[in-house]
C-alpha positions in Angstrom: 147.8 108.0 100.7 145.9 105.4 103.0 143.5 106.4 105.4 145.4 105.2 108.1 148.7 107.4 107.0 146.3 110.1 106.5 145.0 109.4 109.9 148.9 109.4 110.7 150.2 112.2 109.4 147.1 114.6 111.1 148.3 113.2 114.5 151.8 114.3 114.0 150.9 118.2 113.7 148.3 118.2 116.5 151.2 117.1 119.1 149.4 113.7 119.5 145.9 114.0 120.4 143.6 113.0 117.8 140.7 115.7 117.3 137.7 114.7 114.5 137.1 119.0 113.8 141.1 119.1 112.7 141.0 116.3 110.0 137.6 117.5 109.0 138.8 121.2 108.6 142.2 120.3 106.9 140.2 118.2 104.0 138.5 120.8 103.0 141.2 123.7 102.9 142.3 125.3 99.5 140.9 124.3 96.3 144.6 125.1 94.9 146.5 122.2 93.6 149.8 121.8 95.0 152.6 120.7 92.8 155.8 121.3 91.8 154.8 124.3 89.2 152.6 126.2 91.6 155.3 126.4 94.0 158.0 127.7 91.2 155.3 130.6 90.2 154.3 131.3 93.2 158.2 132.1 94.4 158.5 133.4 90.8 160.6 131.3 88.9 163.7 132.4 91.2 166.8 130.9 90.4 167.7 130.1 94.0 164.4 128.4 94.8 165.3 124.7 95.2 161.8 123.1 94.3 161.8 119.1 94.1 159.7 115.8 95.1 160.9 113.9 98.2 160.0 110.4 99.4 158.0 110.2 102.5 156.9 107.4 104.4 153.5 109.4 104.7 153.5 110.1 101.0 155.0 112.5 98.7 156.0 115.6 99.7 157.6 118.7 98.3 160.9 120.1 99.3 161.2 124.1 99.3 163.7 126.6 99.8 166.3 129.1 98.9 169.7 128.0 98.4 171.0 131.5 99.4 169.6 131.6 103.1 169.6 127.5 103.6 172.5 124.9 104.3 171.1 122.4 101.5 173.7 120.1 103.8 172.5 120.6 107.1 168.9 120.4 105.5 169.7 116.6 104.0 170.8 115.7 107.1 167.6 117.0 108.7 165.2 115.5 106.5 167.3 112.2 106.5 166.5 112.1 110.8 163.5 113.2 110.7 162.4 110.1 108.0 163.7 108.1 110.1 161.0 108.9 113.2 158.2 109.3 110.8 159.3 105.4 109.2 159.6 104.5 113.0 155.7 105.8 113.6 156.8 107.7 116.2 154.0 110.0 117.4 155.8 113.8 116.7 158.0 112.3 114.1 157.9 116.1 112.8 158.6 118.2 115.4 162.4 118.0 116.7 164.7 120.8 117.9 165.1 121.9 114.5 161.6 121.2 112.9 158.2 121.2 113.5 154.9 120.4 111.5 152.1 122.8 111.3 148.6 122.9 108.8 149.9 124.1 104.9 149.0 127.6 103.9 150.4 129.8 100.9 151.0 132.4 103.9 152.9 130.2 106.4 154.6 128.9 103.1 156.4 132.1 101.7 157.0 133.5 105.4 159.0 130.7 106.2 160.7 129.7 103.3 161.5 133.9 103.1 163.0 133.8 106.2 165.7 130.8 106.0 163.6 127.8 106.6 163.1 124.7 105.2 159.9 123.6 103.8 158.2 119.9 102.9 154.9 120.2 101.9 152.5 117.0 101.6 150.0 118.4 99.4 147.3 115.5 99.6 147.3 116.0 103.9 147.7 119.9 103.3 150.4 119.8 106.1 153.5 121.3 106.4 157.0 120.3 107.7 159.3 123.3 108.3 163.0 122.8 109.2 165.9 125.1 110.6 169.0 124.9 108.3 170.0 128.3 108.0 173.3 129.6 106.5 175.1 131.2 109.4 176.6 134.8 108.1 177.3 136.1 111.5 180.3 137.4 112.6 182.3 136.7 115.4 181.0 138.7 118.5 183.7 141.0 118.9 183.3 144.5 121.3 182.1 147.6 119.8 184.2 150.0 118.4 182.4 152.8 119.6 182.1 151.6 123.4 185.5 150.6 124.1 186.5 149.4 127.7 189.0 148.8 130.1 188.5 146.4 132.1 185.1 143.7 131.4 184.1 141.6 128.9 185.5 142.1 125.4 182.0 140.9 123.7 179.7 142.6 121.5 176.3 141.7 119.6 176.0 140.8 116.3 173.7 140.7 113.1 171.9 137.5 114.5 169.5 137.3 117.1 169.8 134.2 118.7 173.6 134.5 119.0 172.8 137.9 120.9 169.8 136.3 123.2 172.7 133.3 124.0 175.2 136.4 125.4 172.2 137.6 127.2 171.7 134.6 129.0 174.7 133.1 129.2 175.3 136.6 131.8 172.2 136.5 133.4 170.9 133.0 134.2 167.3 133.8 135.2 164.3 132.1 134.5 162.3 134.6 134.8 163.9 136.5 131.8 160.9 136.7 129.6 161.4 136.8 125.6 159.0 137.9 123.7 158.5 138.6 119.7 156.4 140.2 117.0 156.2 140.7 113.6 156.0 144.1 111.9 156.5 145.6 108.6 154.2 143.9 105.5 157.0 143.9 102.7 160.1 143.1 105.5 158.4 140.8 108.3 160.8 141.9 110.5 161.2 139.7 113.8 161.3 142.1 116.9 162.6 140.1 120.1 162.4 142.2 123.6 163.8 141.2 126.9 162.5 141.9 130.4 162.9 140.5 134.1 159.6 140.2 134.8 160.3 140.3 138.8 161.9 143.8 138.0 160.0 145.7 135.3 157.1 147.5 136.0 153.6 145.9 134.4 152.3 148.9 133.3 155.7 150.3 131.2 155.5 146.5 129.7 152.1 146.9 129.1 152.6 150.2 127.5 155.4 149.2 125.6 153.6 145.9 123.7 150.9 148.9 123.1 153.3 150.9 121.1 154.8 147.9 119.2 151.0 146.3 118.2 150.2 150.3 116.4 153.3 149.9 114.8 151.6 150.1 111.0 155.0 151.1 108.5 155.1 148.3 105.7 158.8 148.3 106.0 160.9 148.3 109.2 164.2 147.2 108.7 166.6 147.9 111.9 166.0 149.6 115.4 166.6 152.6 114.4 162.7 152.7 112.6 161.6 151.0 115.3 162.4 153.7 117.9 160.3 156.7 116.0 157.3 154.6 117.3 158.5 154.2 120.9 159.6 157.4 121.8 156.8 159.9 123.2 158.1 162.7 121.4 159.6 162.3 117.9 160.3 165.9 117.4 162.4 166.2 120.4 166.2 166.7 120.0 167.0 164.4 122.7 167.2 161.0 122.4 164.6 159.0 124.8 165.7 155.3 124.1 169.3 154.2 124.8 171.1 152.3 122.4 174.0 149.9 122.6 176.0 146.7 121.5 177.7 145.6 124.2 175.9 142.3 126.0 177.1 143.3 130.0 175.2 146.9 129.5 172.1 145.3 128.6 172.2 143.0 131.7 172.7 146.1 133.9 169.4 147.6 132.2 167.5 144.5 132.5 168.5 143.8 136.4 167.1 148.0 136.7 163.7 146.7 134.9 164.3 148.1 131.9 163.5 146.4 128.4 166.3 145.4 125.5 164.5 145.2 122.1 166.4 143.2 119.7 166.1 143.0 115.8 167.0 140.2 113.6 170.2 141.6 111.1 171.2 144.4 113.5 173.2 144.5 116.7 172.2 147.7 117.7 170.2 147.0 121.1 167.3 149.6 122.1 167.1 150.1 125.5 164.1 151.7 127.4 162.8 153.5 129.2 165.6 155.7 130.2 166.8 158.3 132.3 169.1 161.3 131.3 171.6 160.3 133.5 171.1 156.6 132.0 173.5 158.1 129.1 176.4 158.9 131.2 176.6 155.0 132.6 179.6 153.1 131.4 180.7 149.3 132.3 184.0 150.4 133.4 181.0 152.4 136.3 180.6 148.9 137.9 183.5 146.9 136.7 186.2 149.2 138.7 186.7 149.4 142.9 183.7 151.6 144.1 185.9 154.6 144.8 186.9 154.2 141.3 183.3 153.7 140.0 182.5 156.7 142.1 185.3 158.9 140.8 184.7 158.6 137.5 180.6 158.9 137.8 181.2 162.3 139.8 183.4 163.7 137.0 180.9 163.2 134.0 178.2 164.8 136.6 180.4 167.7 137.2 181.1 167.8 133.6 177.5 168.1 132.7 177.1 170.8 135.1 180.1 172.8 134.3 178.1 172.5 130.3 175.1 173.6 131.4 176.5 176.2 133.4 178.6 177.9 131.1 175.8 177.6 128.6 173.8 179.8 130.9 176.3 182.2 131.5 176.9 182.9 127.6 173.0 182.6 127.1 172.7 185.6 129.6 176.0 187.5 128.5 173.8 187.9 125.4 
């Protein structure tokens, strides 16, 4: 590679501004070589690893990832753009709305190829181009069987994240609905996305709550379910202190209350905190009727509960 593509290829990951410490740093990264054989041991001779040499304008690069998570389609059609802007010398020929270019690492490498991505590496620049061609295995967002309404939307979350941020927003058009994410679990990387209006929620439960998830130190979180052990303050307790749900309109009610949605990838089961006792007993069809409706209905669960607890009492002290 010439010292002017070189000079070229640096520019693209630093989002245009030319810095001598970042080509200095990258020339004298890992000692590893980079090549075709590497990458096939270091993903363990999978079967599903797609592992070959691509032309580049910049120089040769490596193609990498699994057939089972990525669209080798969509990903043809991705790279075939994007060389296109990197023949063109555009400045951020790399980054797109379905790619980007970062510095290569062996970490960075399996993360995102494990997690559906795309990878091109360009060993002799030791950068990395990742793109976004996933295999979309989602189903259709259809409402939960187990919270049924009358009258409302019909939706419901699904095993894909993104899909359920887009019924999110699509309801509550906001900018100042803040997503956030982190990773936890060693063996799983598991992507946790949480919601919050930050003119409604209250700094310090926020504060509190990013707390919680930053301790969390299990090796392998899979689904919400996991997740909530570490949020509750009292695991031993019979109640349940998070609310959980996979209907789209009852996280927007939360939300607009302050409350906090916490999403995981491959799960549509929605956390919801913190909560209230009586936060249980709310139903869409509450808000979604005529206020004396809504009213009717919310007095008969209360009296419900009561009646419970009173004849609880009154069997507890027949005793």
């Amino acid at each position: 590679m010439s010292p002017a593509m070189f000079f070229f290829c640096i520019k693209a990951y630093d989002g245009g501004d030319t810095q001598c410490n970042g080509v200095m740093s990258l020339s004298n990264t890992s000692k590893q070589v980079v090549d075709k054989k590497y990458l096939k041991q270091l993903f363990f001779n999978s079967t599903d690893c797609v592992i070959n040499d691509v032309d580049w304008p910049i120089g040769k690069g490596i193609l990498c990832y699994y057939s089972s998570l990525a669209d080798g389609a969509e990903v043809n059609k991705q790279i075939n753009i994007i060389q296109q802007r990197a023949s063109e010398k555009m400045s951020n020929w790399g980054k797109t709305a379905a790619s980007n270019v970062k510095p290569y690492s062996e970490d960075e490498l399996v993360k995102a190829v494990c997690k559906g991505l795309t990878a091109v590496i360009f060993p002799e620049a030791q950068v990395m181009l990742t793109i976004s061609a996933q295999i979309d295995f989602s189903r259709a967002p259809a409402e939960p069987i187990s919270e049924q309404i009358v009258r409302g939307a019909h939706d419901g979350f699904v095993e894909n994240v993104q899909k359920n941020l887009t019924l999110v927003r699509q309801k509550l058009g906001r900018r100042d609905l803040i997503v956030k994410s982190i990773q936890v679990g060693q063996n799983t990387i598991t992507d946790i996305t949480y919601l919050y209006i930050d003119s409604f929620a209250d700094k310090e439960v926020v504060e509190q709550f990013e707390s919680r998830l930053r301790e969390i130190q299990n090796e392998n979180i899979m689904n919400t379910g996991e997740i909530e052990d570490y949020l509750e303050d009292d695991v031993f307790s019979p109640f349940p202190q998070l609310l959980n749900t996979e209907r789209p309109d009852r996280v927007v009610f939360n939300l607009m209350e302050g409350k906090i949605a916490i999403f995981t990838d491959q799960s549509p089961t929605v956390l919801i905190a913190p909560v209230t006792f009586f936060s249980f007993y709310q139903s869409p069809d509450d808000f979604n009727g005529r206020v004396v409706v809504g009213s009717f209905f919310s007095a008969i669960k209360d009296c419900k509960f009561s009646d419970c607890h009173l004849s609880s009492f009154i069997l507890y002290r027949g005793c």
